[in-house]
C-alpha positions as CSV (number, residue, x, y, z in Angstrom):
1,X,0.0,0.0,0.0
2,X,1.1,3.4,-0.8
3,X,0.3,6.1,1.6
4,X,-2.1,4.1,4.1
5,X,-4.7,4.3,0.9
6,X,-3.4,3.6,-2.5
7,X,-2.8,0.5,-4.0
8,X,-1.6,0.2,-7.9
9,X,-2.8,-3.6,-9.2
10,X,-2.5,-4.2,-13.3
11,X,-3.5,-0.8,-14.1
12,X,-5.8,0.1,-11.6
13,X,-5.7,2.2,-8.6
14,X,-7.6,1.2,-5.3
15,X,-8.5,3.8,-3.3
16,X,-9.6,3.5,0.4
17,X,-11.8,6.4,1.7
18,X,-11.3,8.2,5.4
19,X,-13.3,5.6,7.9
20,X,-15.6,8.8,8.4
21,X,-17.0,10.9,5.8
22,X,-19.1,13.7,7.6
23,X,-18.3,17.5,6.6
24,X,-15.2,18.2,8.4
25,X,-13.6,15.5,6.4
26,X,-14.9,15.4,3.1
27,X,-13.2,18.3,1.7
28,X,-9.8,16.3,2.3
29,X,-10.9,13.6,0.9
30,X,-12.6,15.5,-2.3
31,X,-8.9,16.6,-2.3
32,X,-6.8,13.7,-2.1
33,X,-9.1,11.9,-4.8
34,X,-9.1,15.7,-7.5
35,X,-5.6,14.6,-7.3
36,X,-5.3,11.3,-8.0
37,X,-7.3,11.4,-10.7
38,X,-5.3,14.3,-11.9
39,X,-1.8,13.1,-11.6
40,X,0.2,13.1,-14.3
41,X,1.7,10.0,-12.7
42,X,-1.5,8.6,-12.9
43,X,-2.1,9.2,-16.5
44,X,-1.4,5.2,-17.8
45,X,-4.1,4.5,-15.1
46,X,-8.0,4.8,-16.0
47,X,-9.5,2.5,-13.3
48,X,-10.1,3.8,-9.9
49,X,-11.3,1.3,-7.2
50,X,-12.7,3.0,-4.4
51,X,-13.1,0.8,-0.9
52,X,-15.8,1.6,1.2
53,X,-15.1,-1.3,3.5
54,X,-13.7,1.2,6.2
55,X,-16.4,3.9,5.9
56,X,-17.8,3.9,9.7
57,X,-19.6,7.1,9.9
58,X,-21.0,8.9,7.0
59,X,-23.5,12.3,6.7
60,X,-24.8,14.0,3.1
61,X,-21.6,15.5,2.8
62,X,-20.4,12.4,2.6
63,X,-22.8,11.4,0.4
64,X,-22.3,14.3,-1.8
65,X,-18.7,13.2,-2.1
66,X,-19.7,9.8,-3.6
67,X,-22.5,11.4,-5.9
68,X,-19.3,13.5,-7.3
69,X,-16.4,11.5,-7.5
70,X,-17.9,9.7,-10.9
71,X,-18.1,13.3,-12.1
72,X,-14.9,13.8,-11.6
73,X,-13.5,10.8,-12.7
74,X,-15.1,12.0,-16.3
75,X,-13.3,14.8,-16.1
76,X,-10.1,13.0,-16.4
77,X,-11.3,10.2,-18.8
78,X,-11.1,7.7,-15.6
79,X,-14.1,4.7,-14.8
80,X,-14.9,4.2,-10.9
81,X,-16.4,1.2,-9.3
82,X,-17.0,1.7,-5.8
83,X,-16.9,-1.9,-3.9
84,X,-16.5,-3.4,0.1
85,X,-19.8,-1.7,0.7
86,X,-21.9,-2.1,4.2
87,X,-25.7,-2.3,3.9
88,X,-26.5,1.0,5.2
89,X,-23.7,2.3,2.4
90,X,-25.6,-0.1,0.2
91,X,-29.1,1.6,1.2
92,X,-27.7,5.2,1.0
93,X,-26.1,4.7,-2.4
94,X,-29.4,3.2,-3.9
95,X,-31.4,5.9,-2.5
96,X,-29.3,8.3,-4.4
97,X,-28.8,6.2,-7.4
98,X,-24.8,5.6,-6.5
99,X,-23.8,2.4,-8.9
100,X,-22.1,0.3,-6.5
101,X,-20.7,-3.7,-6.5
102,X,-23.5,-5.3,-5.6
C-alpha cells in the first residue's frame, strides 16, 4: 500500500476512503481523490477502485462526495467502481442512485 490508501494492481488504482466521511472531512478527501485522478503520474491509469469497507460514519456531505467523485472521474477520462460496501452504504447509495458492486 502506498500512503495508508493507495494500492496500484495491473492498471488500476484502489482507493480506500477516510473511515468517516461527515463535513469536516470530506473536503480532504474531495482533495486527495481531484488529485489522484489528476496526476500526471497517474495518466497510464483509467480504473479507480474505491473501498468503502472502512467507511464507519457517513452524513450527506459524505454522500455528496460519492455522488461527485464519478463526475470527476469523467473529467479526467477515468471509470470508478466503488466496492466493500456495508448495507447502510448499500441503502444510502441506492437511495441516491450511486452504482455500487453489488
Amino acid at each position: 500500500m502506498l500512503n495508508n490508501n493507495l494500492d496500484i494492481k495491473r492498471n488500476n488504482m484502489e482507493y480506500n476512503l477516510n473511515n468517516i466521511l461527515t463535513m469536516h472531512f470530506v473536503s480532504c478527501e474531495f482533495k486527495k481523490i481531484h488529485s489522484l485522478f489528476k496526476s500526471k503520474l497517474n495518466s497510464h491509469i483509467n480504473n479507480f477502485v474505491i473501498d468503502l469497507q472502512n467507511i464507519i460514519t457517513i452524513d450527506s456531505s459524505g454522500i455528496a462526495l460519492l455522488v461527485e467523485i464519478p463526475n470527476i472521474a469523467k473529467r479526467y477520462n477515468k471509470q470508478i467502481k466503488y466496492i466493500n460496501h456495508t448495507q447502510d452504504i448499500h441503502t444510502l447509495c441506492k437511495i441516491y442512485s450511486i452504482k455500487i458492486e453489488a
